[in-house]
C-alpha positions as CSV (number, residue, x, y, z in Angstrom):
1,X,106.2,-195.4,11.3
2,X,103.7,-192.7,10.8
3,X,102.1,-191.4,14.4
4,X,98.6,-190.9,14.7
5,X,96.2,-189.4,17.0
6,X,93.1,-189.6,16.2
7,X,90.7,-192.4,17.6
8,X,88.0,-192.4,14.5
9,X,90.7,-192.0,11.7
10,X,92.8,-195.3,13.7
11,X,88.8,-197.1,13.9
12,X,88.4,-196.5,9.9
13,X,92.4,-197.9,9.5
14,X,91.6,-201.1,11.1
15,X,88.6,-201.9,9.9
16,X,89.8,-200.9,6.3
17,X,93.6,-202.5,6.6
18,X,93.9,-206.4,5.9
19,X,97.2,-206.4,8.6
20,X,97.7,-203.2,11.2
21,X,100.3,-202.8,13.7
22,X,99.8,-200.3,16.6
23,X,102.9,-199.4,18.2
24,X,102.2,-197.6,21.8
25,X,105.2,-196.0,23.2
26,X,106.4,-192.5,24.6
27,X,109.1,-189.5,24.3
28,X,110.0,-190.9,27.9
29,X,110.5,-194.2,27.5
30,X,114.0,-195.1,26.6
31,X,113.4,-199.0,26.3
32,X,110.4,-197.8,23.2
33,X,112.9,-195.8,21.7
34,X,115.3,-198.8,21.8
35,X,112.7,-201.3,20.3
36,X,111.3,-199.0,17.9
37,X,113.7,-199.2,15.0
38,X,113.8,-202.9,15.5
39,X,110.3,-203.3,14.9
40,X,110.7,-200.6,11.8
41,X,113.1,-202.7,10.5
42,X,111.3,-205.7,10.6
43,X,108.2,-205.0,9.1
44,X,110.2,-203.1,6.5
45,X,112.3,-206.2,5.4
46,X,110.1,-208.8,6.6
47,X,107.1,-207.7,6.3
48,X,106.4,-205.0,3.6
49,X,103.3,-204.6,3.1
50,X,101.7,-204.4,7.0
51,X,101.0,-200.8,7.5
52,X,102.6,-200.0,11.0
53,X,101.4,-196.6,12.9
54,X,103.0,-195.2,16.6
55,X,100.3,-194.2,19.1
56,X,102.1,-191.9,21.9
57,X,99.6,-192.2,25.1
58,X,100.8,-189.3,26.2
59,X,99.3,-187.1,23.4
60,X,96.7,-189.8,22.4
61,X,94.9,-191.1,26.2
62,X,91.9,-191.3,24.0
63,X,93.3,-194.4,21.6
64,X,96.0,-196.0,24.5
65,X,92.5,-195.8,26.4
66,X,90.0,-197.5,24.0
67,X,92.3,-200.1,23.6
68,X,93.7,-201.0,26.9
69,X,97.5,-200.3,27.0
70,X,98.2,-199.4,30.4
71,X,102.2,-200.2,30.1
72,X,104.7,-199.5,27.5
73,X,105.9,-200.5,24.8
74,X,103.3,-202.0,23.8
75,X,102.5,-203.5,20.4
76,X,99.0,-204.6,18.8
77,X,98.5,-206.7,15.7
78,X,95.3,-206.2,13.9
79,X,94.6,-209.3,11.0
80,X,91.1,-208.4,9.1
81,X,90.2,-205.5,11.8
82,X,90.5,-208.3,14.5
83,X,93.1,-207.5,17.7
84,X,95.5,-210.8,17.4
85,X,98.6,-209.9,18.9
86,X,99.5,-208.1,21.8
87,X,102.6,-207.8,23.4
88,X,103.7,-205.8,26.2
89,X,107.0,-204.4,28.3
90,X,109.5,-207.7,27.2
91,X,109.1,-207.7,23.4
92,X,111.1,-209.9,21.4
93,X,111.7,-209.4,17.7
94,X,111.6,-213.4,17.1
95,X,108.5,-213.7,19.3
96,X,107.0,-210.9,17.1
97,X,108.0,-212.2,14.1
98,X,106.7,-215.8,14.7
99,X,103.1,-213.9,15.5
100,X,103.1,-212.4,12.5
101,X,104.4,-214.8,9.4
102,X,102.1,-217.6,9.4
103,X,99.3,-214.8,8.9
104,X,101.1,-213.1,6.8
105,X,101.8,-215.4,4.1
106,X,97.9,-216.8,4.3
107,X,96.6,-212.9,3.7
108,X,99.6,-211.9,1.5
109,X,100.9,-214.7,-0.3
110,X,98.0,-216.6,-1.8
């Protein structure tokens, strides 16, 4: 999951991206660096072709600010440059997944 840290280069992303997930978390916060591989490893063998970026809010206010994340983890899912999914603090991978497939397979697999 490639950071990133600039608000009009994540803008251009979305709009541009058919699925993005946005992956808000901290160095400080053990329970992200717990769930982060298990989203990684998801996307990667679920989901392949979602791009997937990590937004730290402590070096990126800017972004957590524009869109709202006030706790971590947090994760947004972008379908078409539209905010779909949001899921904060108690993420579970099936939860996750369930958000994600149905779109998925409409934008991917037809």
């Amino acid at each position: 999951m490639e950071g990133i840290y600039n608000i009009q280069e994540l803008q251009d992303k979305i709009s541009r991206e058919k699925v993005l997930v946005l992956y808000f978390s901290s160095d400080s916060c053990s329970v992200c660096k717990v769930l982060k591989p298990k989203v990684e490893e998801l996307l990667r063998d679920k989901f392949p072709r979602i791009l997937a970026h990590y937004v730290d809010i402590e070096k990126s206010p800017v972004i957590s600010g524009q869109f709202r994340v006030f706790s971590i983890p947090t994760i947004l899912i972008f379908f078409e440059g539209k905010e779909q999914v949001r899921y904060s603090r108690n993420i579970s991978m099936h939860q996750l997944e369930a958000a994600i497939e149905r779109p998925y397979a409409l934008i991917f697999e037809n």
